[in-house]
PyMOL CGO cylinders between C-alpha atoms (Angstrom):
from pymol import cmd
from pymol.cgo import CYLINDER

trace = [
    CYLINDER, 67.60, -43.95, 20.22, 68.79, -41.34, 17.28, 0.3, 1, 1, 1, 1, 1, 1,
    CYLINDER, 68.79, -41.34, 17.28, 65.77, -40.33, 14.95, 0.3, 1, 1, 1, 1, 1, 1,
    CYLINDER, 65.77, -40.33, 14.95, 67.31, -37.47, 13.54, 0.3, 1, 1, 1, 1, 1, 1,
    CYLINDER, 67.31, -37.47, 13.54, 64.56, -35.36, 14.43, 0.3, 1, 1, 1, 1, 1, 1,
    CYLINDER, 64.56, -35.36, 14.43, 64.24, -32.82, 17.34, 0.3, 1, 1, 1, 1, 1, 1,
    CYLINDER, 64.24, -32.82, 17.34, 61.57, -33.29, 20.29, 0.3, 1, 1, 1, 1, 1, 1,
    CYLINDER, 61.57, -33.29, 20.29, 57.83, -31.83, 20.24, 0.3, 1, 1, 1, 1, 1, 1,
    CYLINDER, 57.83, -31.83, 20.24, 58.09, -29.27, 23.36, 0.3, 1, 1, 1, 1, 1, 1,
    CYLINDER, 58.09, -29.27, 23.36, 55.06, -27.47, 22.38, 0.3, 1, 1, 1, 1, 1, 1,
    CYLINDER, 55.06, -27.47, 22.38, 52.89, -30.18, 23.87, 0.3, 1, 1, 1, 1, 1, 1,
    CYLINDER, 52.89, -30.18, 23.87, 51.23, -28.99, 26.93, 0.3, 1, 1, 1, 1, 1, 1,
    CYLINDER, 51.23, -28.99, 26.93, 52.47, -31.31, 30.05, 0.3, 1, 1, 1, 1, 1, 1,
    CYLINDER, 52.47, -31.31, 30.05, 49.52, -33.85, 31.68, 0.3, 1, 1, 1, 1, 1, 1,
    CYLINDER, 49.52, -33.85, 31.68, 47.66, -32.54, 34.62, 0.3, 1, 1, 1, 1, 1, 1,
    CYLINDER, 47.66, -32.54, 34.62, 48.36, -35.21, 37.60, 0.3, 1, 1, 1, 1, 1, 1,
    CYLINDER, 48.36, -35.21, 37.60, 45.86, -33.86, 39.72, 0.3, 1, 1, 1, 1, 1, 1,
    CYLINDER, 45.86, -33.86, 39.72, 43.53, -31.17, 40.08, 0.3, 1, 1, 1, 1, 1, 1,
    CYLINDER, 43.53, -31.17, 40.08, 44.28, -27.71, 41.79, 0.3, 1, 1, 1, 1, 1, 1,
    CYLINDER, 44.28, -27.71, 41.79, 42.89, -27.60, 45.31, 0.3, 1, 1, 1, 1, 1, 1,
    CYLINDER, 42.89, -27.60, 45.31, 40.02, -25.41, 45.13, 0.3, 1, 1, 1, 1, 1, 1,
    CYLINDER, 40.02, -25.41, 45.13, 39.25, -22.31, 48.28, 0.3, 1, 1, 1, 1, 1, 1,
    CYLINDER, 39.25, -22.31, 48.28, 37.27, -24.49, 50.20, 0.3, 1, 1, 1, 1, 1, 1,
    CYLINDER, 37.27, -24.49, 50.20, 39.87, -27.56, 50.38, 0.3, 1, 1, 1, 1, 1, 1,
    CYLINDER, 39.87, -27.56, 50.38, 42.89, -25.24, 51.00, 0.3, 1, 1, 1, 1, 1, 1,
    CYLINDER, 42.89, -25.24, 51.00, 40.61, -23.94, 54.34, 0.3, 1, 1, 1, 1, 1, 1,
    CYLINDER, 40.61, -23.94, 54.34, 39.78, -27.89, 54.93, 0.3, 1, 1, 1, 1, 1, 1,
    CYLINDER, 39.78, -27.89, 54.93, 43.11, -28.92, 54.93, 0.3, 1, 1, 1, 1, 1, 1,
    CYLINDER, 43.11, -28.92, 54.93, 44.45, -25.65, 56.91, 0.3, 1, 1, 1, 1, 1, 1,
    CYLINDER, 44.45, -25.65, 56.91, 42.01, -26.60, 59.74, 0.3, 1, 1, 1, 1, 1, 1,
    CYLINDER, 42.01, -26.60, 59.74, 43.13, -30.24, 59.77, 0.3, 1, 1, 1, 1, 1, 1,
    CYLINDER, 43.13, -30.24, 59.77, 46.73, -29.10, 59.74, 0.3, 1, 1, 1, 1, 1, 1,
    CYLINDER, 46.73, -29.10, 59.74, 46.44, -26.49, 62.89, 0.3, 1, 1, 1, 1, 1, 1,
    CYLINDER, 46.44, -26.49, 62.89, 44.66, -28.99, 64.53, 0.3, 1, 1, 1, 1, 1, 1,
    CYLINDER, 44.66, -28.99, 64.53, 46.93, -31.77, 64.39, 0.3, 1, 1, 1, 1, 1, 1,
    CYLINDER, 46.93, -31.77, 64.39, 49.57, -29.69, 65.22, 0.3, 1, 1, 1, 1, 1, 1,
    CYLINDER, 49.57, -29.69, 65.22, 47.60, -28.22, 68.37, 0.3, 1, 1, 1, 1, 1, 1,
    CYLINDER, 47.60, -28.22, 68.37, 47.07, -31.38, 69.62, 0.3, 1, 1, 1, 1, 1, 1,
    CYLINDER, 47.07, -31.38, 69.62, 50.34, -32.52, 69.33, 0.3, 1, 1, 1, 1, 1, 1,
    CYLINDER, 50.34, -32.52, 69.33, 51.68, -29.24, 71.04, 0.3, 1, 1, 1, 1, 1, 1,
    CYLINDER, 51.68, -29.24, 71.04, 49.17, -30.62, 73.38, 0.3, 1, 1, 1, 1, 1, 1,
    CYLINDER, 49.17, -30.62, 73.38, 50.53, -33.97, 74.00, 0.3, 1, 1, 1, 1, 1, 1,
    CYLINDER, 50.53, -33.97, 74.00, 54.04, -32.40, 74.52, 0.3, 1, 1, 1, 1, 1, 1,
    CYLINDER, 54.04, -32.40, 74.52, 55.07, -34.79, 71.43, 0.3, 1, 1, 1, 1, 1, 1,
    CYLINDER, 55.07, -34.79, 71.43, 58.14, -33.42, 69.36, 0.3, 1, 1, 1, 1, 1, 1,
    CYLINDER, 58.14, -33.42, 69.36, 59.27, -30.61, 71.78, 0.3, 1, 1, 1, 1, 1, 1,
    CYLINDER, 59.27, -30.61, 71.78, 62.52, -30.20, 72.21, 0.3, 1, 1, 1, 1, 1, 1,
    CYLINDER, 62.52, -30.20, 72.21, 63.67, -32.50, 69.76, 0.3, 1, 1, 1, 1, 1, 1,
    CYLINDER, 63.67, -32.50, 69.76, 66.56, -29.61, 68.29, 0.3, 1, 1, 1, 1, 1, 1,
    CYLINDER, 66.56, -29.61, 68.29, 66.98, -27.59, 70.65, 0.3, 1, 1, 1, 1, 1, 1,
    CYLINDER, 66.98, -27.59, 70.65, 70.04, -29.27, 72.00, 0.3, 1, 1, 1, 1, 1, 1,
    CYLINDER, 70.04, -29.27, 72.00, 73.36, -29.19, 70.00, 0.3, 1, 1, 1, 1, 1, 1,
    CYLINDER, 73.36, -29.19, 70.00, 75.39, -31.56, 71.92, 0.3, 1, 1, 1, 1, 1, 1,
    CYLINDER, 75.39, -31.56, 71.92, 72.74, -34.28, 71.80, 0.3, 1, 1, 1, 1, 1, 1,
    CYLINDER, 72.74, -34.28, 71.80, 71.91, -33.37, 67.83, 0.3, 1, 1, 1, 1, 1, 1,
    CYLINDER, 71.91, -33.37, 67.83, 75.69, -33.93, 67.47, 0.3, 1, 1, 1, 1, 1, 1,
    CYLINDER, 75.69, -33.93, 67.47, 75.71, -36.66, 69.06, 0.3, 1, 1, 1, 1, 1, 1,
    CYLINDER, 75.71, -36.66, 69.06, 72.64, -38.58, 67.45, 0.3, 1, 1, 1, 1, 1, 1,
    CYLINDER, 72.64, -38.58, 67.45, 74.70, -37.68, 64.27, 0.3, 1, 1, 1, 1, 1, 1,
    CYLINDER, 74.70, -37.68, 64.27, 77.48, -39.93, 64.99, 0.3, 1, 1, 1, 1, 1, 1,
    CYLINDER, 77.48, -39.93, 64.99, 76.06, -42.85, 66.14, 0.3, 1, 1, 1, 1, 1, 1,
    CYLINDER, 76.06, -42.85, 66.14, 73.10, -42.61, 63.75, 0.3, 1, 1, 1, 1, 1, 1,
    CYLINDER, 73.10, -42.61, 63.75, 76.03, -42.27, 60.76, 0.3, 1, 1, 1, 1, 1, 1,
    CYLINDER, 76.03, -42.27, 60.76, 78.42, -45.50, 62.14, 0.3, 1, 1, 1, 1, 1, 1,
    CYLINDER, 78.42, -45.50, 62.14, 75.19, -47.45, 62.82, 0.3, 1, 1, 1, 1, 1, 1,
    CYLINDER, 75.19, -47.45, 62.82, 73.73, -47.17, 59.43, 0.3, 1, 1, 1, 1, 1, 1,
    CYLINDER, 73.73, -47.17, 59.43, 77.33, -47.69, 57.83, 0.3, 1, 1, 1, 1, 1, 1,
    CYLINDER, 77.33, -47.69, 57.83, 77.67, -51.03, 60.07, 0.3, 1, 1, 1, 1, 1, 1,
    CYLINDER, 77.67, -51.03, 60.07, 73.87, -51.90, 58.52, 0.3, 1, 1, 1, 1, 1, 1,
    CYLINDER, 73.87, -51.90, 58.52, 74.83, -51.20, 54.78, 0.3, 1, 1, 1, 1, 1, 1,
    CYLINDER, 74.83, -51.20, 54.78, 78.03, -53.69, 55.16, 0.3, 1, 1, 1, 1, 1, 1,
    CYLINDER, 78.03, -53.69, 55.16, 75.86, -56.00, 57.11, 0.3, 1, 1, 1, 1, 1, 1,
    CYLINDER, 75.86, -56.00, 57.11, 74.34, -56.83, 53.77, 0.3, 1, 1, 1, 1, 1, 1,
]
cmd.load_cgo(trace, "trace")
């Protein structure tokens, strides 16, 4: 819609959430190395890249199977 008239841009943009304050950067931080020690731990997402061929590979089929699922529909 035309009103002739140019857009307010000296409004000041809403807030969605507050900034994370010194003490929840360190919470979160801790939770973050932790999850990622245990999961180091577990042996859980190693190796997942470090092989070209198989990378390549996942590519391809991962590409056709998807196509053959958006015509399925």
């Amino acid at each position: 819609m035309n009103t002739g008239t140019y857009p307010n841009l000296n409004v000041p943009p809403q807030v969605a959430a507050a900034p994370l304050n010194a003490g929840d950067k360190a919470n979160l931080t801790g939770r973050i190395a932790s999850a990622q020690s245990r999961q180091a731990a577990s042996g859980r997402g190693a190796g997942t890249t470090g092989d070209p061929a198989w990378v390549k590979k996942l590519t391809e089929n991962h590409g056709k199977d998807t196509l053959e699922a958006i015509e399925a529909q």
